[in-house]
VEXGUSE-7435 format. One record per atom (N, C-alpha, C): residue in three letters; chain; atom name; y, z, x. Coordinates in steps of 0.05 Angstrom, whole numbers. Layout:
+-----+----+----+--------+--------+--------+
|  aa | ch | at |      v |      w |      u |
+-----+----+----+--------+--------+--------+
| ALA |  A | CA |      Y |      Z |      X |
...
+-----+----+----+--------+--------+--------+
// end
This chain:
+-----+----+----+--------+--------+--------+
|  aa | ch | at |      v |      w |      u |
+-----+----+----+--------+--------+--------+
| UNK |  A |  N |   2321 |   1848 |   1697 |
| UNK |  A | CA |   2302 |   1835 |   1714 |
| UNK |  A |  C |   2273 |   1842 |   1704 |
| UNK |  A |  N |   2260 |   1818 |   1696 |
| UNK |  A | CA |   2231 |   1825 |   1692 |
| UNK |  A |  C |   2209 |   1822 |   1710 |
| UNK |  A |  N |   2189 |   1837 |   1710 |
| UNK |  A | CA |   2167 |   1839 |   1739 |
| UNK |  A |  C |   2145 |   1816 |   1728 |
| UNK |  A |  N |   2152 |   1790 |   1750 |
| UNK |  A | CA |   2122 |   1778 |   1745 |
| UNK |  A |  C |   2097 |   1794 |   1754 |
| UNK |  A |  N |   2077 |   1791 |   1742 |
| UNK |  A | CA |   2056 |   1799 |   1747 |
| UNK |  A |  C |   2040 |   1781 |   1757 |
| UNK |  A |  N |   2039 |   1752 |   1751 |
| UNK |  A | CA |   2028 |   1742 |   1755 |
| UNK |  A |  C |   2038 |   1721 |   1785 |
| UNK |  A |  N |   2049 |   1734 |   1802 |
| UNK |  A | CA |   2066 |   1718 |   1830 |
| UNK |  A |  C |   2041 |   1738 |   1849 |
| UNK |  A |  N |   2026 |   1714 |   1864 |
| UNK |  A | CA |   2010 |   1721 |   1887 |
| UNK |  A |  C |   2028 |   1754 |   1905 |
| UNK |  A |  N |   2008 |   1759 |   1919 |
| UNK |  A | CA |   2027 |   1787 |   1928 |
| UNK |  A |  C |   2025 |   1771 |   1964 |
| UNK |  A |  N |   2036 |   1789 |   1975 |
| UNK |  A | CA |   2046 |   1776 |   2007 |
| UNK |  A |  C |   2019 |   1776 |   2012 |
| UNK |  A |  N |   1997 |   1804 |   2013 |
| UNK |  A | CA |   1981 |   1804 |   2028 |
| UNK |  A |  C |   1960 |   1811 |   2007 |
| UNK |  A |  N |   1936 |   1797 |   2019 |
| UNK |  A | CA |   1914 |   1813 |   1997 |
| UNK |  A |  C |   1903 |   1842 |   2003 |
| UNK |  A |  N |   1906 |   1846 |   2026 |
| UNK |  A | CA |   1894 |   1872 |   2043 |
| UNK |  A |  C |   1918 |   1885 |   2048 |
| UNK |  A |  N |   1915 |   1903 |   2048 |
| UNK |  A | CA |   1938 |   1925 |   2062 |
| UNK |  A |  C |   1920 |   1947 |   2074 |
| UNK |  A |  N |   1913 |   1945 |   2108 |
| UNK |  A | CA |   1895 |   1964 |   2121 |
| UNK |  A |  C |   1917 |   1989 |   2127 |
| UNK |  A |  N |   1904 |   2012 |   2125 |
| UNK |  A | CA |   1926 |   2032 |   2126 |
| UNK |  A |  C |   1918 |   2049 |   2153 |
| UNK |  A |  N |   1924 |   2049 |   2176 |
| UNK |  A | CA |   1914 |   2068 |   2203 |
| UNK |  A |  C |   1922 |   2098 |   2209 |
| UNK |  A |  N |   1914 |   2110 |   2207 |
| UNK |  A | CA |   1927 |   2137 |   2208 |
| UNK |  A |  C |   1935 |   2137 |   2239 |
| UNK |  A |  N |   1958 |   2150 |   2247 |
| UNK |  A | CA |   1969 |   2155 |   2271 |
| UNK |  A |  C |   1982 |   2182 |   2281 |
| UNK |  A |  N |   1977 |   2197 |   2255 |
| UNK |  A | CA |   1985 |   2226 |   2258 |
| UNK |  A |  C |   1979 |   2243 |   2285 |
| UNK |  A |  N |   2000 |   2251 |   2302 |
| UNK |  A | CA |   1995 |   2270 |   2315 |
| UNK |  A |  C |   2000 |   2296 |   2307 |
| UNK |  A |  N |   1986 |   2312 |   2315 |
| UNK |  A | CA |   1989 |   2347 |   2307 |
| UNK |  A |  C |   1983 |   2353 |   2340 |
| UNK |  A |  N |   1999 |   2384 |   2343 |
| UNK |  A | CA |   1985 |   2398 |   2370 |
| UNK |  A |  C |   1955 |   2394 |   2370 |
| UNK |  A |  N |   1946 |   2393 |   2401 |
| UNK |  A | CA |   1916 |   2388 |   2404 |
| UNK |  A |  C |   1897 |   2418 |   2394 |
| UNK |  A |  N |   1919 |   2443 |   2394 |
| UNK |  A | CA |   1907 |   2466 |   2385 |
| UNK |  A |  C |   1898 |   2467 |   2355 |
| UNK |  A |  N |   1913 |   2450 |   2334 |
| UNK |  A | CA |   1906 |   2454 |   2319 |
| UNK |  A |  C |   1886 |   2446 |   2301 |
| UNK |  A |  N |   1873 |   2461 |   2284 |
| UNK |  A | CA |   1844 |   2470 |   2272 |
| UNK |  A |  C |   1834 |   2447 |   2267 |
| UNK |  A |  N |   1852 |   2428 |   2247 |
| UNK |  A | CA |   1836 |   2403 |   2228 |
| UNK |  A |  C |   1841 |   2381 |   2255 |
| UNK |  A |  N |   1849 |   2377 |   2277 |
| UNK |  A | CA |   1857 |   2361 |   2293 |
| UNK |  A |  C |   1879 |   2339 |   2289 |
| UNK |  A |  N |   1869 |   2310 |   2302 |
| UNK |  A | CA |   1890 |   2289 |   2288 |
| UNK |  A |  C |   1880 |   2268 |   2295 |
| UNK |  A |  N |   1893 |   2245 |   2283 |
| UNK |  A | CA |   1878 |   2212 |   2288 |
| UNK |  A |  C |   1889 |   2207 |   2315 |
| UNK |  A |  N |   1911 |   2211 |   2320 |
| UNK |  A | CA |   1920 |   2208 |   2350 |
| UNK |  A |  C |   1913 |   2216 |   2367 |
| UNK |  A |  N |   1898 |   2238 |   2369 |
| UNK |  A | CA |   1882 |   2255 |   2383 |
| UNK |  A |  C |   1862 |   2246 |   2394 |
| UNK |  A |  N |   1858 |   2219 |   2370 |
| UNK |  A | CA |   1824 |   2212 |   2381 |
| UNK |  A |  C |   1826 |   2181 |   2376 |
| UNK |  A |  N |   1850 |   2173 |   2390 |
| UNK |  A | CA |   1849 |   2146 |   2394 |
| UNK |  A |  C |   1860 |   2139 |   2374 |
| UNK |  A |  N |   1875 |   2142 |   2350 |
| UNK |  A | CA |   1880 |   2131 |   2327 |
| UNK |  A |  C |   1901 |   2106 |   2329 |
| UNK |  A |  N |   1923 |   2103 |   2346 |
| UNK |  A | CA |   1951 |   2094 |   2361 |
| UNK |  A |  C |   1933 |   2065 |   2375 |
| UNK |  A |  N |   1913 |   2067 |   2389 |
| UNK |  A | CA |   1908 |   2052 |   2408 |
| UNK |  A |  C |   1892 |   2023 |   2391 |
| UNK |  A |  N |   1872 |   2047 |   2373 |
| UNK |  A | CA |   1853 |   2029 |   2353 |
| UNK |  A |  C |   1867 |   2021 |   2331 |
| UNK |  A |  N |   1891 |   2025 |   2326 |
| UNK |  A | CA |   1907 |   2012 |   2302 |
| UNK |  A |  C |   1927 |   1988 |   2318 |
| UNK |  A |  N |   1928 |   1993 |   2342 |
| UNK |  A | CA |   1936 |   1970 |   2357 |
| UNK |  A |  C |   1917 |   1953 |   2361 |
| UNK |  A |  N |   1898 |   1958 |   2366 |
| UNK |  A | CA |   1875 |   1931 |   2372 |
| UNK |  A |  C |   1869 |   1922 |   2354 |
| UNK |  A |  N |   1863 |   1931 |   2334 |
| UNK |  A | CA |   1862 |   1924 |   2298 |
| UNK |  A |  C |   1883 |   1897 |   2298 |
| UNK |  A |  N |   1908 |   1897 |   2304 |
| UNK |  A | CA |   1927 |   1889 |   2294 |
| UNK |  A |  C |   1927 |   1860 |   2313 |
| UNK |  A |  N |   1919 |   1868 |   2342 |
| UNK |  A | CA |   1913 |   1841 |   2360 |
| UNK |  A |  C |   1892 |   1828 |   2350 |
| UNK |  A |  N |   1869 |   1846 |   2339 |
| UNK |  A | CA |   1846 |   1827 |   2332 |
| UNK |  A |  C |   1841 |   1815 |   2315 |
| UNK |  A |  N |   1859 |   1825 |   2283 |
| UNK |  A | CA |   1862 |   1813 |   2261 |
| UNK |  A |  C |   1873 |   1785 |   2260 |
| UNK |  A |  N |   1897 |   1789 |   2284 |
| UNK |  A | CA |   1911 |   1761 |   2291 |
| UNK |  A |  C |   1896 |   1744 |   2301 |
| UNK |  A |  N |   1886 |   1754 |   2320 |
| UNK |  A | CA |   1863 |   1728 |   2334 |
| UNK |  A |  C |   1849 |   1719 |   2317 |
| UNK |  A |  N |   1834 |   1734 |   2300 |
| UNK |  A | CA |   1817 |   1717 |   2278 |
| UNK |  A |  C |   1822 |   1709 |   2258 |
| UNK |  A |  N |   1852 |   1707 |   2253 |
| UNK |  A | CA |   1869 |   1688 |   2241 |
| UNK |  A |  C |   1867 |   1702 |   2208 |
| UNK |  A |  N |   1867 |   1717 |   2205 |
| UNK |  A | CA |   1867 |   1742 |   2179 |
| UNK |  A |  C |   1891 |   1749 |   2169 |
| UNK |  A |  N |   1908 |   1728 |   2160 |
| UNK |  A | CA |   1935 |   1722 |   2157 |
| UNK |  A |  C |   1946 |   1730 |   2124 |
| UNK |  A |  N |   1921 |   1740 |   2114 |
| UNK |  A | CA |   1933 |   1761 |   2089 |
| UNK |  A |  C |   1925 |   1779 |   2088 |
| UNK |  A |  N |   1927 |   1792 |   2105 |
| UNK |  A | CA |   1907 |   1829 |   2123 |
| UNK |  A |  C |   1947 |   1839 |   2136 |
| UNK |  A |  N |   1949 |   1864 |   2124 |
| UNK |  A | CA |   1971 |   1870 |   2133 |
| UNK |  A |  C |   1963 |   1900 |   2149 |
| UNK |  A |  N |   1964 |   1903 |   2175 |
| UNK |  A | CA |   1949 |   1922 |   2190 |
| UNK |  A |  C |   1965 |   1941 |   2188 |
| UNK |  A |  N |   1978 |   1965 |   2179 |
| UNK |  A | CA |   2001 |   1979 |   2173 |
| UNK |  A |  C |   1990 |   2005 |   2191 |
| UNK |  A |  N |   2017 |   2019 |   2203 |
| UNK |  A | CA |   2009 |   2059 |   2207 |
| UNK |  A |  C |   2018 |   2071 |   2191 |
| UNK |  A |  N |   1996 |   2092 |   2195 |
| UNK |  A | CA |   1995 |   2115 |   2165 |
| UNK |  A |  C |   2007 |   2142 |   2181 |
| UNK |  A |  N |   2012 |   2158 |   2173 |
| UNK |  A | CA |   2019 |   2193 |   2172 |
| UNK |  A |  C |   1991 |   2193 |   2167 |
| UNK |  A |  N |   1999 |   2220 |   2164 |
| UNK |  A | CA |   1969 |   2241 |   2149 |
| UNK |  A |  C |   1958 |   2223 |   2129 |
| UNK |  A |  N |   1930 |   2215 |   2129 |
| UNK |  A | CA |   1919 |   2209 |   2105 |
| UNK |  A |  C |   1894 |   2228 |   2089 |
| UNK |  A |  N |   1905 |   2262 |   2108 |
| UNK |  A | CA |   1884 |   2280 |   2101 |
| UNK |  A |  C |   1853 |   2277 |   2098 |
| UNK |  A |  N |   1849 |   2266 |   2123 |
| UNK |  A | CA |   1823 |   2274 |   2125 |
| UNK |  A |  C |   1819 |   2265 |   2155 |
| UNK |  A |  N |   1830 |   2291 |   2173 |
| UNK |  A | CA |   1839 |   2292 |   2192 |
| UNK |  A |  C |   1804 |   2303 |   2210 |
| UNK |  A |  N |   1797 |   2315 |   2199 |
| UNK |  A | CA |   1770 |   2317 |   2222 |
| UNK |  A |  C |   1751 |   2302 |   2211 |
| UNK |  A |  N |   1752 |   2272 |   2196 |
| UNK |  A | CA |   1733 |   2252 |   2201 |
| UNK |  A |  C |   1755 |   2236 |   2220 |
| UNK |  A |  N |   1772 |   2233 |   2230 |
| UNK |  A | CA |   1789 |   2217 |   2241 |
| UNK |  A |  C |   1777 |   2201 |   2272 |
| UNK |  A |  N |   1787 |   2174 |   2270 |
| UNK |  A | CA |   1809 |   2171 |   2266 |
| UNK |  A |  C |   1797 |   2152 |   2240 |
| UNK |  A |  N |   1817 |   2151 |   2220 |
| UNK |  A | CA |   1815 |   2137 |   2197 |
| UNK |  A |  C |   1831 |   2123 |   2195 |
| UNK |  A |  N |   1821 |   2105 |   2171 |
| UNK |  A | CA |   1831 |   2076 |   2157 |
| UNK |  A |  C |   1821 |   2072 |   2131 |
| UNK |  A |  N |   1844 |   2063 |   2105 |
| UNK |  A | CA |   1839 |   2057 |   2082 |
| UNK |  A |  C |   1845 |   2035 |   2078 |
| UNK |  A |  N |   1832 |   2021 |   2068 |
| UNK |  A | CA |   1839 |   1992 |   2054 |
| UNK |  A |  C |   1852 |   1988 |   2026 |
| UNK |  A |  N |   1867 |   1984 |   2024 |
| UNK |  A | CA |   1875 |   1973 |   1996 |
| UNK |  A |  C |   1884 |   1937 |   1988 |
| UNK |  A |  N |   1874 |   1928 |   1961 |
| UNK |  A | CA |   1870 |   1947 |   1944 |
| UNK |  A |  C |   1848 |   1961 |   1940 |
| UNK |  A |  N |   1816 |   1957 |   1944 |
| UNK |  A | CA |   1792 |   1975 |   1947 |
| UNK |  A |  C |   1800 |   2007 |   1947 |
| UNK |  A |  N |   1810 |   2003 |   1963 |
| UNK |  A | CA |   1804 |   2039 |   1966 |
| UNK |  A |  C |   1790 |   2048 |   1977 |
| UNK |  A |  N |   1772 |   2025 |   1997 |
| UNK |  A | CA |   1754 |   2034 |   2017 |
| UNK |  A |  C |   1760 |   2057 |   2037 |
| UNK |  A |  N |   1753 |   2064 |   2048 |
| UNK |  A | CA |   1757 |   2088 |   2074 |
| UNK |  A |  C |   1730 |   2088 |   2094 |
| UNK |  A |  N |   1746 |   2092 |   2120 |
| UNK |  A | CA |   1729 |   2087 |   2140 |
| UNK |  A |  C |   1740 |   2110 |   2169 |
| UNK |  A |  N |   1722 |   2111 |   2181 |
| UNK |  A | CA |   1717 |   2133 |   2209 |
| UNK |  A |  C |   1717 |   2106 |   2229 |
| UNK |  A |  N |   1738 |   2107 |   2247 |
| UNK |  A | CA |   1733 |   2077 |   2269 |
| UNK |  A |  C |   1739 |   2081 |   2295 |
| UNK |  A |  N |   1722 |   2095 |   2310 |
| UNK |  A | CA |   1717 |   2114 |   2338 |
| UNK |  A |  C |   1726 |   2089 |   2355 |
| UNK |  A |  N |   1715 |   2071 |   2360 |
| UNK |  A | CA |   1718 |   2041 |   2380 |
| UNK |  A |  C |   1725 |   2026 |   2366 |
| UNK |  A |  N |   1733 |   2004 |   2395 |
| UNK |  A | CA |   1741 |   1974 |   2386 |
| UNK |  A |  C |   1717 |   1964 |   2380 |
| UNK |  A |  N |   1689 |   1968 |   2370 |
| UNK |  A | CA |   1666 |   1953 |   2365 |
| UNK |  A |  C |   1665 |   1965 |   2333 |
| UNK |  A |  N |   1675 |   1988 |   2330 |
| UNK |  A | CA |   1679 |   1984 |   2294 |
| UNK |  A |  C |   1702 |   1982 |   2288 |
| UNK |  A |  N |   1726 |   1971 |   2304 |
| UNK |  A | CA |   1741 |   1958 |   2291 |
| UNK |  A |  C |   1727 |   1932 |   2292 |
| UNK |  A |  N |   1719 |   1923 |   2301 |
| UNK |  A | CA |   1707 |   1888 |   2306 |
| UNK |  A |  C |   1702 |   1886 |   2277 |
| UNK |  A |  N |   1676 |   1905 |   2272 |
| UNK |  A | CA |   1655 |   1899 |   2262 |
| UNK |  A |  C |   1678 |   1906 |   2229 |
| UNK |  A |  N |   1689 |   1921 |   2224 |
| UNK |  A | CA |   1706 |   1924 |   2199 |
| UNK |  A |  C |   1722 |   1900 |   2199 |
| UNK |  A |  N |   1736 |   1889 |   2217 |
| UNK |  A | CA |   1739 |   1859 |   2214 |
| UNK |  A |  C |   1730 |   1843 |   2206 |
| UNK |  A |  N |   1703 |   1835 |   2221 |
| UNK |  A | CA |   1689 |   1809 |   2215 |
| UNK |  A |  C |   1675 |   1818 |   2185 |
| UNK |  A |  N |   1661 |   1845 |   2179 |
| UNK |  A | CA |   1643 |   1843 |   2164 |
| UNK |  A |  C |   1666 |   1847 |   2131 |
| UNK |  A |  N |   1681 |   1872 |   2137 |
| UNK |  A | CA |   1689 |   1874 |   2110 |
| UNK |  A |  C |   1709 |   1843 |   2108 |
| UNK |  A |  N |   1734 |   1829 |   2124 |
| UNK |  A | CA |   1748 |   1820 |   2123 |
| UNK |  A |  C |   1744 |   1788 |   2120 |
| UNK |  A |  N |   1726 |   1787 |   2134 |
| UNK |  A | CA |   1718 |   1765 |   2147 |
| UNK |  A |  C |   1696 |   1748 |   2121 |
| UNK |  A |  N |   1675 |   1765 |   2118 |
| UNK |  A | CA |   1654 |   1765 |   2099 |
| UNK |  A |  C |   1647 |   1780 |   2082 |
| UNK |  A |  N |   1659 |   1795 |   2063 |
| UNK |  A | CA |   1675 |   1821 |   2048 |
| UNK |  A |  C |   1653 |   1834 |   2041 |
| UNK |  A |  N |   1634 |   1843 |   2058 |
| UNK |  A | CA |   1619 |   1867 |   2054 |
| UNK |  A |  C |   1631 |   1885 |   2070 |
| UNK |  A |  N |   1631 |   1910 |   2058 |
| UNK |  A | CA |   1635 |   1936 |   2064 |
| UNK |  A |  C |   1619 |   1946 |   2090 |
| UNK |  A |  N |   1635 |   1960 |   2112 |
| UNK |  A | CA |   1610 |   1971 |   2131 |
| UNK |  A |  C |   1610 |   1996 |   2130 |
| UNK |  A |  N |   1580 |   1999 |   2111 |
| UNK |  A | CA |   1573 |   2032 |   2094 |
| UNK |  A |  C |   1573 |   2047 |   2114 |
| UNK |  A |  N |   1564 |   2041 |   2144 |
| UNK |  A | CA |   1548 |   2064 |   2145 |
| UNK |  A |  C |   1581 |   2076 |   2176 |
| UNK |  A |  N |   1607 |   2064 |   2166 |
| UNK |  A | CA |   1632 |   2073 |   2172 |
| UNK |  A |  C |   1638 |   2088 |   2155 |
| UNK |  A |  N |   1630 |   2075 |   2125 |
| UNK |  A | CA |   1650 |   2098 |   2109 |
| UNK |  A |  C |   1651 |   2118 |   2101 |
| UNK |  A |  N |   1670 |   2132 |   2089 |
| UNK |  A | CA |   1682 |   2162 |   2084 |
| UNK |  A |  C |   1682 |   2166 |   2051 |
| UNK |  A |  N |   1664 |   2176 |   2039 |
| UNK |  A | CA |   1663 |   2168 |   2017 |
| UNK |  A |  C |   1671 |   2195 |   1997 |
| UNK |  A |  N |   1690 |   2187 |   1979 |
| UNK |  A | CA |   1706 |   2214 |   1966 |
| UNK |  A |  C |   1683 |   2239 |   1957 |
| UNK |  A |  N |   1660 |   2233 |   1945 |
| UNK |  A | CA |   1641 |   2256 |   1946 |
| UNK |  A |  C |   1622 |   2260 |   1971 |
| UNK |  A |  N |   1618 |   2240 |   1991 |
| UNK |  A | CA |   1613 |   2262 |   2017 |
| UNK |  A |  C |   1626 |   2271 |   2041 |
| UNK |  A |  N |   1643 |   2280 |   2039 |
| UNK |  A | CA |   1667 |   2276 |   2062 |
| UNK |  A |  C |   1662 |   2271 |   2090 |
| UNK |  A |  N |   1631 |   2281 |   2083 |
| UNK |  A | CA |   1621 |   2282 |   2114 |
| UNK |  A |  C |   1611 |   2259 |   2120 |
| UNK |  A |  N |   1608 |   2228 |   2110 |
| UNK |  A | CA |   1607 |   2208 |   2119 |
| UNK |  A |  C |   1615 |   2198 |   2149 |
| UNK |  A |  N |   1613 |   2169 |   2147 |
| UNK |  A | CA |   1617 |   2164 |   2173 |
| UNK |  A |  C |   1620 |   2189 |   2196 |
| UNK |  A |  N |   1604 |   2207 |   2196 |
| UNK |  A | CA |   1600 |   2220 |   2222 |
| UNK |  A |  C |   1581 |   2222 |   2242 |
+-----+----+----+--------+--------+--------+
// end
């Protein structure tokens, strides 16, 4: 069997939600801790409503980077984002998804970790 390469893929997006719980005692925390479960569910209602039908809203495990949380990666980009409310999930919808600019001043960027904070 040979791999087309060239066959459209299901989705163009694959949003990745972290949903990791850890005890609330522990050090680095968790996405679940801080809404991560609720905002990867609203993600997934609101992607639908706005009809974003090659956006695949997926849950993640650990995506290690547990005290900017709750987080989200986009692929294929490789974007990464901090998404506290349903008003930056909106806004990561409409702006990255919708009209494919990036919303910087969400993201988590591999040399400053301390972004979106």
């Amino acid at each position: 069997m040979s791999l087309n390469l060239t066959e459209p893929p299901f989705f163009r997006v694959h949003v990745f939600c972290c949903t990791n719980q850890r005890p609330e005692s522990h050090e680095r925390g968790s996405c679940a801790a801080k809404n991560g479960v609720k905002l990867r569910n609203y993600m997934k209602i609101r992607a639908k409503e706005l009809g974003l039908k090659d956006i695949r809203v997926n849950t993640a495990g650990c995506l290690d980077r547990c005290e900017q949380g709750p987080v989200i990666v986009v692929y294929p980009q490789g974007i990464w984002y901090k998404a506290e409310t349903f008003a930056d999930i909106d806004e990561i919808l409409v702006r990255h998804f919708v009209r494919g600019i990036p919303v910087e001043h969400l993201r988590i960027q591999p040399e400053n970790p301390q972004a979106g904070t």
